[in-house]
N, C-alpha and C positions, 0 to 999 in steps of 0.2 A: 394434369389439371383437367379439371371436369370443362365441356365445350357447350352453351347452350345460350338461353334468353331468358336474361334475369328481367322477372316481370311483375309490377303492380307494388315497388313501394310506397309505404304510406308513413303519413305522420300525424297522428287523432288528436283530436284534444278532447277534452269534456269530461263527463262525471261516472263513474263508474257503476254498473249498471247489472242487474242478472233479469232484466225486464224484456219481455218481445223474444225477439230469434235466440236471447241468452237463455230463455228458461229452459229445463225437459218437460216436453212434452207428451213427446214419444219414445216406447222404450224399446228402439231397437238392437240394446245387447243386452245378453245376462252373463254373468262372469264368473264362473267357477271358482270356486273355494282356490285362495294358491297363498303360497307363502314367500312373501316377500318384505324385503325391510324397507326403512323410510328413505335408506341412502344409496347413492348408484343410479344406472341406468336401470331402464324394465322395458319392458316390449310386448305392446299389445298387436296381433296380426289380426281382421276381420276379411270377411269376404272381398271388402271392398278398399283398405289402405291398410300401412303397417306404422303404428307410431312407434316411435321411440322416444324416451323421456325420462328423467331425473327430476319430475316432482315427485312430492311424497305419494302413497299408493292411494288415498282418497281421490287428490287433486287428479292423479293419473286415470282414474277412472273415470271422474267429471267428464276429465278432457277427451276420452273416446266417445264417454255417451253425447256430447255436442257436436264433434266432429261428425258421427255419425246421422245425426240428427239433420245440420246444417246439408250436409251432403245428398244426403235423400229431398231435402227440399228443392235442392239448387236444381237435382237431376229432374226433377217431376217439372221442374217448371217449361221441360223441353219435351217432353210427353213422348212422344211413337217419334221422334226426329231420326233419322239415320245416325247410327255414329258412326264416324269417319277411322278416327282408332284409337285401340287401348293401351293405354300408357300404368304401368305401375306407379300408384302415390306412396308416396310417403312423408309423414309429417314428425317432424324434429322439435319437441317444446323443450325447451331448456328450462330450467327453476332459477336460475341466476340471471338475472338484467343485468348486471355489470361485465360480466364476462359475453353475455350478448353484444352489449355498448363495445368491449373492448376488439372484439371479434366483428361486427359487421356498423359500428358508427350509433353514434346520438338521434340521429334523427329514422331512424328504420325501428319501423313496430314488428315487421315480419317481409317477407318476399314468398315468392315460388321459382324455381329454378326449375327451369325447363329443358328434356332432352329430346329426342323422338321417341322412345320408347320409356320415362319416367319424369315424373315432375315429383322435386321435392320440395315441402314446405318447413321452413325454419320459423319459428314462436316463441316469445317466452313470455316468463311468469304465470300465473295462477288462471287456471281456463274463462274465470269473468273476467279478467282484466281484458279478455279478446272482443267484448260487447263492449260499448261505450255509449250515454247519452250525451249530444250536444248540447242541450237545454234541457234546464228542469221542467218547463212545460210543452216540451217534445215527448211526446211519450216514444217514438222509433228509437231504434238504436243505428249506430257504425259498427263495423265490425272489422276487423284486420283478418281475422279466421274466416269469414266469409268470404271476403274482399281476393283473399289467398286463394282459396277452393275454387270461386268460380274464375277464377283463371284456370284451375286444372279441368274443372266443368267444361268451359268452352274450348279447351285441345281437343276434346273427346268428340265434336263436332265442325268444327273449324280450324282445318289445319293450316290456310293462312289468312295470319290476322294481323293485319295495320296495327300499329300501338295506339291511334286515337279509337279505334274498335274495340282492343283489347282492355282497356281503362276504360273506356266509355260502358260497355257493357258491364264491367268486374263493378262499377259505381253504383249500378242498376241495380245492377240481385245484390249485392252487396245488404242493404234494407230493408229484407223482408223479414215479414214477420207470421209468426205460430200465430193463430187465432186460437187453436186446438189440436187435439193431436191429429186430425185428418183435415185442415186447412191452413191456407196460408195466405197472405196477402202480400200482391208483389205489386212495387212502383210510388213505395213511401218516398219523400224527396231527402236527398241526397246535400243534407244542410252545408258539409265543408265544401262539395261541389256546387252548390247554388251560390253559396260568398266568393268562391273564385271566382266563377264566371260573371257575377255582377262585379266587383271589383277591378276586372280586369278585362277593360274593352275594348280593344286597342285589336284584338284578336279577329282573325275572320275563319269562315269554315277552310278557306286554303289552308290559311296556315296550319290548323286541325290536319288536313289532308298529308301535309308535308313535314307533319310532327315523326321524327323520326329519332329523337335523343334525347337523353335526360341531362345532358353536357349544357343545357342553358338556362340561363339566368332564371333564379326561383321563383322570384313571382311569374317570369312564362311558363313553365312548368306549370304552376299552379292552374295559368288562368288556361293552360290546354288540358289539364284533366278538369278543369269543370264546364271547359267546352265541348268537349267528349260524353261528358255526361250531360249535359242540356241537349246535344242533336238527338242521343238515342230517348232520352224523355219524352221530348218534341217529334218526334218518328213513329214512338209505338203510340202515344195518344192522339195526336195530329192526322196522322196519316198511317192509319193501321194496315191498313190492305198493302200500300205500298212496301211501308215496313218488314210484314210476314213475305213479300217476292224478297227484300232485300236481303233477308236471311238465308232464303232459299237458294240464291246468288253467291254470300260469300263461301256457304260452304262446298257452290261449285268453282267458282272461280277467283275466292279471295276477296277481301275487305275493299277494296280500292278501285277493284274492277267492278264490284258489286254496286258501290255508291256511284261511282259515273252511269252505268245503264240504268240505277233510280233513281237516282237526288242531282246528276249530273246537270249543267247547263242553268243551273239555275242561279248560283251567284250570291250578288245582294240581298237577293228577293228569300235566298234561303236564313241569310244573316236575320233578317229584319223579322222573317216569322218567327226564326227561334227567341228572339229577343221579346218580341208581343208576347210568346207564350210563355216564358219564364216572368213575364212585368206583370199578364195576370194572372198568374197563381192558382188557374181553375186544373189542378193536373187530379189525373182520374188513375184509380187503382185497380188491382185485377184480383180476384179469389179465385181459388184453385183447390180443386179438392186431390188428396193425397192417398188414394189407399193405405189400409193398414197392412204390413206384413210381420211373418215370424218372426219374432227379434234371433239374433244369431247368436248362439252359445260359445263364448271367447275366455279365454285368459290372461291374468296380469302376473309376467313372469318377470325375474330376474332373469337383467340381460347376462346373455353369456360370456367370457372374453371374446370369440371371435364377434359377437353383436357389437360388445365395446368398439372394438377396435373398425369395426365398419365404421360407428357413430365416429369415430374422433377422424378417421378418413375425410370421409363425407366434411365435416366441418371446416377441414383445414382446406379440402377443396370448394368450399363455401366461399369461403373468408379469401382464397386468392380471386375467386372469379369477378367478387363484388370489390377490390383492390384493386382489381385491372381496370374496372368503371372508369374510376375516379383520374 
């Protein structure tokens, strides 16, 4: 059985969406001529992650060129950062929702499973189904495929991370959105996170601090990933100077050693600002310009038996890990 930290599920709601972070933008791959059928596994290897997947070979293709897309945004949004280490990705979309459901529960859109040296990501159905809007007149989107990634984004720079860090941040980039192919806008608000966290006030940043398990009761859950995501909102536009030490912090010393030498000792007083800033609404966004690079020349092949049989491995060690949860 695979040993690691299953991190960042979600549960979306809303309308179905190829609007924002869902569109292409940018065409970072071009895929060689190959011959493949609509049925089975396939497997696309790029520079940068290995998917494997059983949707048909359009849908397959979509779904590399998003992944890749999404990924290159997440990364830029950390610029010349040090990376701490490199972890092999790989991402698992499945074509069946029901054998998903049956395999890892009703209420899971996707996860990352995490090792020290690989993080894998599990998805299914059709690559827009991984963009969602919350409201017709929210032009943002949610995203489970982003939500996913920048959990792998943030190993690659912070190797330890508190679970209200880890959520809190993954809520953050989670939002952004393509302006174009060389911009992006990051710090659009985080609509199922801002109804937690107003809904659920009972919460303080201790309890945040001491959130350590997904073993309670659902609406606490709830209202600590949208506490999670309200302090880092409140952080980077509140208190930006601060903020950029405190990043500097966890990725020397960790999540929790980090917020005690910035945001330590303050308390209440921390409660009550994030609460002003979430009640007035003035939150502020960041554009980031993105270089363009060579797109990478890839393939969509039919997976091999030994590739099969890695994917049904991999899965059946999935479906124990996320069983022991529970």
């Amino acid at each position: 059985m695979m040993r690691g930290a299953l991190l960042g599920l979600v549960l979306l709601s809303g309308c179905m969406t190829t609007s924002g972070a869902g569109d292409l933008k940018r065409e970072l791959l071009r895929f060689e001529p190959a011959a493949v059928t609509g049925t089975g596994w396939k497997r696309v290897q790029t520079p940068d992650y290995e998917l494997l997947t059983d949707l048909e070979p359009e849908l397959a293709t979509r779904a590399a060129m998003l992944l890749s897309q999404s990924l290159s945004g997440l990364r830029a949004m950390f610029g010349r950062a040090p990376v701490a280490r490199e972890q092999k990705l790989t991402i698992i979309a499945m074509r069946d929702g029901l054998e998903f459901e049956r395999r890892f529960g009703k209420r899971t859109w996707g996860f990352a499973y995490s090792l020290p040296d690989e993080v894998t990501l599990c998805l299914y159905g059709p690559p827009d189904r991984w963009f969602v809007r919350p409201e017709i007149t929210y032009e943002g989107t949610h995203s489970v495929l982003i939500h996913e990634l920048a959990h792998a984004v943030l190993a690659r720079y912070f190797v330890r991370q508190a679970k209200w860090f880890s959520e809190g941040m993954a809520q953050y980039l989670e939002t952004f959105q393509w302006l174009d192919a060389e911009t992006l806008r990051l710090g659009d608000p985080n609509l199922d996170a801002y109804r937690s966290y107003r809904a659920i006030r009972s919460l303080s940043v201790d309890d945040m601090l001491h959130w350590s398990s997904m073993n309670e009761r659902d609406l606490k859950v709830a209202g600590l990933y949208g506490l999670s995501w309200a302090f880092i909102h409140y952080a980077r536009n509140r208190e930006p100077k601060v903020f950029g030490q405190f990043l500097a912090w966890v990725a020397q010393h960790g999540a929790d050693e980090a917020f005690r030498q910035a945001f330590g000792g303050r308390g209440e007083a921390l409660d009550k600002a994030i609460f002003m800033y979430m009640k007035q609404g003035s939150y502020q966004q960041v554009v980031i310009k993105v270089p363009m690079v060579t797109p990478a020349t890839v393939v969509l092949e039919q997976a091999t038996p030994e590739v099969v049989s890695r994917v049904e491995t991999r899965l059946y060690a999935l479906e124990s890990a996320m069983s022991s949860r529970e």
